[in-house]
Backbone as a printed PyTorch tensor [residue, N CA C, xyz], in Angstrom:
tensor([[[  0.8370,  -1.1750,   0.0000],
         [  0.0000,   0.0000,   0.0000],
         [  0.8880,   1.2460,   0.0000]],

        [[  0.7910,   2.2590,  -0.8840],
         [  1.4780,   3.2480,  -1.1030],
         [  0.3210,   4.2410,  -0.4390]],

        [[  1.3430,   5.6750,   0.4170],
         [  1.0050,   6.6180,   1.0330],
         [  1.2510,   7.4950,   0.1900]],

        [[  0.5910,   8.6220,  -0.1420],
         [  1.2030,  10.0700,  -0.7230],
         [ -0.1150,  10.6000,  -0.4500]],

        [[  0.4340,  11.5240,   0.5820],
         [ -0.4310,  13.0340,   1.0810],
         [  0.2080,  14.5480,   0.8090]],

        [[ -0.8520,  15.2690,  -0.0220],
         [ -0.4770,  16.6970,  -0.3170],
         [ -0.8430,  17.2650,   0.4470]],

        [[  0.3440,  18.2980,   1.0520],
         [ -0.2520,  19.1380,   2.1290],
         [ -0.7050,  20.4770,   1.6960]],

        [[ -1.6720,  21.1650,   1.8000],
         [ -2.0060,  22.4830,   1.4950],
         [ -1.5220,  23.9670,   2.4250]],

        [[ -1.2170,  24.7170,   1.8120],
         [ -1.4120,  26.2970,   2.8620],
         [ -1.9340,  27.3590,   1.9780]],

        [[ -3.0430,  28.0000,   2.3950],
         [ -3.8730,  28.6590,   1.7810],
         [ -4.4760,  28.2340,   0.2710]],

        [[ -4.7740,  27.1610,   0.3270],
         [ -5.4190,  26.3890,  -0.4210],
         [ -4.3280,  26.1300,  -1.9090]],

        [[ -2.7150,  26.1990,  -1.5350],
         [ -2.1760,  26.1180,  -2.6990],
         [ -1.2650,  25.0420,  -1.9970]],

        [[ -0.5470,  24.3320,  -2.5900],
         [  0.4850,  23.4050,  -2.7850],
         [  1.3130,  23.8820,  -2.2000]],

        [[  1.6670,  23.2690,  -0.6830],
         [  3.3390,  23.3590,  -0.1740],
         [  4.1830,  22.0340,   0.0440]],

        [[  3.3480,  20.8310,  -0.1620],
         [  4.2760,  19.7430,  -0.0450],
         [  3.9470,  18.1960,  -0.1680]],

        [[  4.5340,  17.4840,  -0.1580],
         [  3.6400,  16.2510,  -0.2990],
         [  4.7410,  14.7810,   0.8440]],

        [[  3.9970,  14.3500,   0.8040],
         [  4.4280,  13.1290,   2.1460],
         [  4.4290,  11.9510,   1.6470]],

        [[  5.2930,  11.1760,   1.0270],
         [  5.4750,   9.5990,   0.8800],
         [  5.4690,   8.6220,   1.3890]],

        [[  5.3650,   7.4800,   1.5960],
         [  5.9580,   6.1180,   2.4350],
         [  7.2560,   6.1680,   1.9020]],

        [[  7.9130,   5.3940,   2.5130],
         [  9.2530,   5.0130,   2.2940],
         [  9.3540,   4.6600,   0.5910]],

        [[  8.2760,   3.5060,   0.3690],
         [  8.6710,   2.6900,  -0.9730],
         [  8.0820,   3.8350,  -1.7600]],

        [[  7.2750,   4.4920,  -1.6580],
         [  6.7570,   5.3370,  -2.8950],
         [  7.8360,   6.1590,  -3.2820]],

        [[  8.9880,   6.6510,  -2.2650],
         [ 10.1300,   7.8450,  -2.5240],
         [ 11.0220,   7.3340,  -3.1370]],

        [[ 11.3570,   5.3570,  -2.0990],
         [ 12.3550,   5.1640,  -2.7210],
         [ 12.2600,   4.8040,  -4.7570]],

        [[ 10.9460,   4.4230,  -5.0430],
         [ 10.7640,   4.2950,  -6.1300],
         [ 10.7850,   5.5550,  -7.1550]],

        [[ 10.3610,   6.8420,  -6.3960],
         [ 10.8180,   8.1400,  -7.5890],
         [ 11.9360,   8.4670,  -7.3400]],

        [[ 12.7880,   7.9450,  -6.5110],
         [ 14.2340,   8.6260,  -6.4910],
         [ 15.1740,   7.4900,  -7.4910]],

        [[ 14.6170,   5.8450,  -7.5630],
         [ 15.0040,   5.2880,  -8.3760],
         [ 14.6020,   5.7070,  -9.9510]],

        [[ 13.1210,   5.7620, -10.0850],
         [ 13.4450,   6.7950, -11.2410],
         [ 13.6670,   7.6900, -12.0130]],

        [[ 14.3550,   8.9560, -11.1820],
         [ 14.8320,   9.9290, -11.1850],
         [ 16.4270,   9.3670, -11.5340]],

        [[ 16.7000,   8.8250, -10.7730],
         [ 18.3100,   7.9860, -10.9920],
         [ 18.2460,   7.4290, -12.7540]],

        [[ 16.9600,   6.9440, -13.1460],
         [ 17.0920,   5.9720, -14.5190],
         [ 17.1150,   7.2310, -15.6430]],

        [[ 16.2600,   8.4890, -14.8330],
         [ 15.9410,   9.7560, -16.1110],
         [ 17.4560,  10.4300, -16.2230]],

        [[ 18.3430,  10.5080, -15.0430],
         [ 19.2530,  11.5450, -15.2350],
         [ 20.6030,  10.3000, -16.1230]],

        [[ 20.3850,   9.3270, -15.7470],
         [ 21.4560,   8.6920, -16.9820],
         [ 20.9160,   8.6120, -18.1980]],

        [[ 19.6290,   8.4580, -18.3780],
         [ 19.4580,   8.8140, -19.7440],
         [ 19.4440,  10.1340, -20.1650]],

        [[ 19.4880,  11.3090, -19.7300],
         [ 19.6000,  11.8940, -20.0790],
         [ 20.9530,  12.2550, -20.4390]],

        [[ 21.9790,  11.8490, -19.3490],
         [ 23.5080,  12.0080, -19.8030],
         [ 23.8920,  10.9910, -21.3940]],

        [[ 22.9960,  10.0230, -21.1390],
         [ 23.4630,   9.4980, -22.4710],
         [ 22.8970,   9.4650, -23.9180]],

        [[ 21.8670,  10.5460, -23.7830],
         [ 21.4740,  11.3160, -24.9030],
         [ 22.3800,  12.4090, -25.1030]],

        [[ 22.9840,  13.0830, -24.0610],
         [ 23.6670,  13.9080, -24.4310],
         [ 25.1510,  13.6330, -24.9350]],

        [[ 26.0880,  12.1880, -24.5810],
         [ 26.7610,  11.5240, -24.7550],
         [ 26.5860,  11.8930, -26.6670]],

        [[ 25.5830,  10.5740, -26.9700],
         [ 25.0540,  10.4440, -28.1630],
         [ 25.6490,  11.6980, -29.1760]],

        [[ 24.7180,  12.6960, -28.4820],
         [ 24.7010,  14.2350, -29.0580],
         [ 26.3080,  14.6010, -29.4780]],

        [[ 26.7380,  14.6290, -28.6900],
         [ 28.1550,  15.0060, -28.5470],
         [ 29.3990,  14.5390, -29.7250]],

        [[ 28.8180,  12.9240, -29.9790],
         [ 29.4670,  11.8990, -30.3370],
         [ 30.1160,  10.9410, -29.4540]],

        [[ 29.8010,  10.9950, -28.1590],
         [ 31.0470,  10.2490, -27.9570],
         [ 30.1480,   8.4460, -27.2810]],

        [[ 30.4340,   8.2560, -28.8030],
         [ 30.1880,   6.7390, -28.3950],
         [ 30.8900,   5.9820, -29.5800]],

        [[ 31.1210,   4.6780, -29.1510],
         [ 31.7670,   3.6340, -29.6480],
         [ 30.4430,   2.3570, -30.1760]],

        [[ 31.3840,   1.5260, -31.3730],
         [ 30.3190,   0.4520, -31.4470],
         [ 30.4540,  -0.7380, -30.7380]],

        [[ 29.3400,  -1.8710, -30.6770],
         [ 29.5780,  -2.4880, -30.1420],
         [ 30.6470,  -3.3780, -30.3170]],

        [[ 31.5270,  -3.8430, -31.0990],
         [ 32.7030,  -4.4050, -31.4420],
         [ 33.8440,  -3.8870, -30.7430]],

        [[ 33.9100,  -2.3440, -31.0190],
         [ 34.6070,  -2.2080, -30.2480],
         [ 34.7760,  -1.6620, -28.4940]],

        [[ 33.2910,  -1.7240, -28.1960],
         [ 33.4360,  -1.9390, -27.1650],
         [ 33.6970,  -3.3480, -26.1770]],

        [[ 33.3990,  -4.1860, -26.7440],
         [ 33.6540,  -5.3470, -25.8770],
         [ 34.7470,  -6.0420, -26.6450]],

        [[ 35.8720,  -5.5850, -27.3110],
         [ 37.3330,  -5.6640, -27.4300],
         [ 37.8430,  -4.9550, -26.2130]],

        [[ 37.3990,  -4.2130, -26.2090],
         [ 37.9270,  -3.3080, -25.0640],
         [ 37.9310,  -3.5480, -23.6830]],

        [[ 37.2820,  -4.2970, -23.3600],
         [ 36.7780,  -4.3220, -22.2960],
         [ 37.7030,  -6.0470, -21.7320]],

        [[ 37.0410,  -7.0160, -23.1960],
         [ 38.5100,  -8.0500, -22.8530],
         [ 39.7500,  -7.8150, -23.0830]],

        [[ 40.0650,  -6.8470, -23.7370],
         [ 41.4920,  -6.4370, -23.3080],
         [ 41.9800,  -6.2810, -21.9400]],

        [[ 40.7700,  -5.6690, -21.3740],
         [ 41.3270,  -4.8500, -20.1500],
         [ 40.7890,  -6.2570, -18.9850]],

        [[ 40.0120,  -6.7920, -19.0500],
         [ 40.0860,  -8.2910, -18.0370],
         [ 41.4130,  -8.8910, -18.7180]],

        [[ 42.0060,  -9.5380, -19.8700],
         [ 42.8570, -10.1140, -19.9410],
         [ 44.1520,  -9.5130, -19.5140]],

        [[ 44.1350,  -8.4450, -19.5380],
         [ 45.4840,  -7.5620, -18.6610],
         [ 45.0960,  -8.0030, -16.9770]],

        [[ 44.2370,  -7.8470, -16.5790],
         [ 44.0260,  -7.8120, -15.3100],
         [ 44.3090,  -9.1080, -14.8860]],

        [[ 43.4920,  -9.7720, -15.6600],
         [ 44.4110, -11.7430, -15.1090],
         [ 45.7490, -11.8030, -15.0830]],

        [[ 46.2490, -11.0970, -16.1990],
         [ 47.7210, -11.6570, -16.4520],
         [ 48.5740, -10.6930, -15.3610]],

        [[ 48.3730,  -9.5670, -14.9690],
         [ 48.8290,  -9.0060, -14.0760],
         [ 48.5350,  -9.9410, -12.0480]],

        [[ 47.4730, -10.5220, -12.3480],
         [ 47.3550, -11.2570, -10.9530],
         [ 48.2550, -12.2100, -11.2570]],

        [[ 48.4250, -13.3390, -12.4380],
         [ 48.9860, -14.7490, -12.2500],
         [ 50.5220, -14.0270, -12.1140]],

        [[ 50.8880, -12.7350, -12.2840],
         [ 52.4580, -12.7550, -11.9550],
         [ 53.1320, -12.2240, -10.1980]]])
């Protein structure tokens, strides 16, 4: 059961009151809007890679990391 109460002062909007899960759920999707938004702007910018070469990249950098532990 989700809580959300608006509180009034002089019959206009000063605030509103959540349960726990209702906040923690708009602050989770507030968290999902502001990375998409960074990665539209990413996009915008150019700065992205394809997928090829991103996951070259990425086993490059685990296969360095093994070979740096086995020594």
């Amino acid at each position: 059961m989700s809580l959300i109460v608006g509180i009034t002062q002089s019959r206009g909007a000063k605030g509103v009151l959540l349960d726990p899960r209702s906040y923690q759920e708009m602050v989770d999707a507030l968290g999902i809007l502001k990375l998409t938004a960074a990665g539209e702007r990413d996009i915008e910018a150019g700065r992205v890679t394809d997928h090829g070469s991103t996951i070259a990249s990425v086993r490059e950098r685990l296969n360095a990391r093994h070979e740096n532990r086995q020594t």
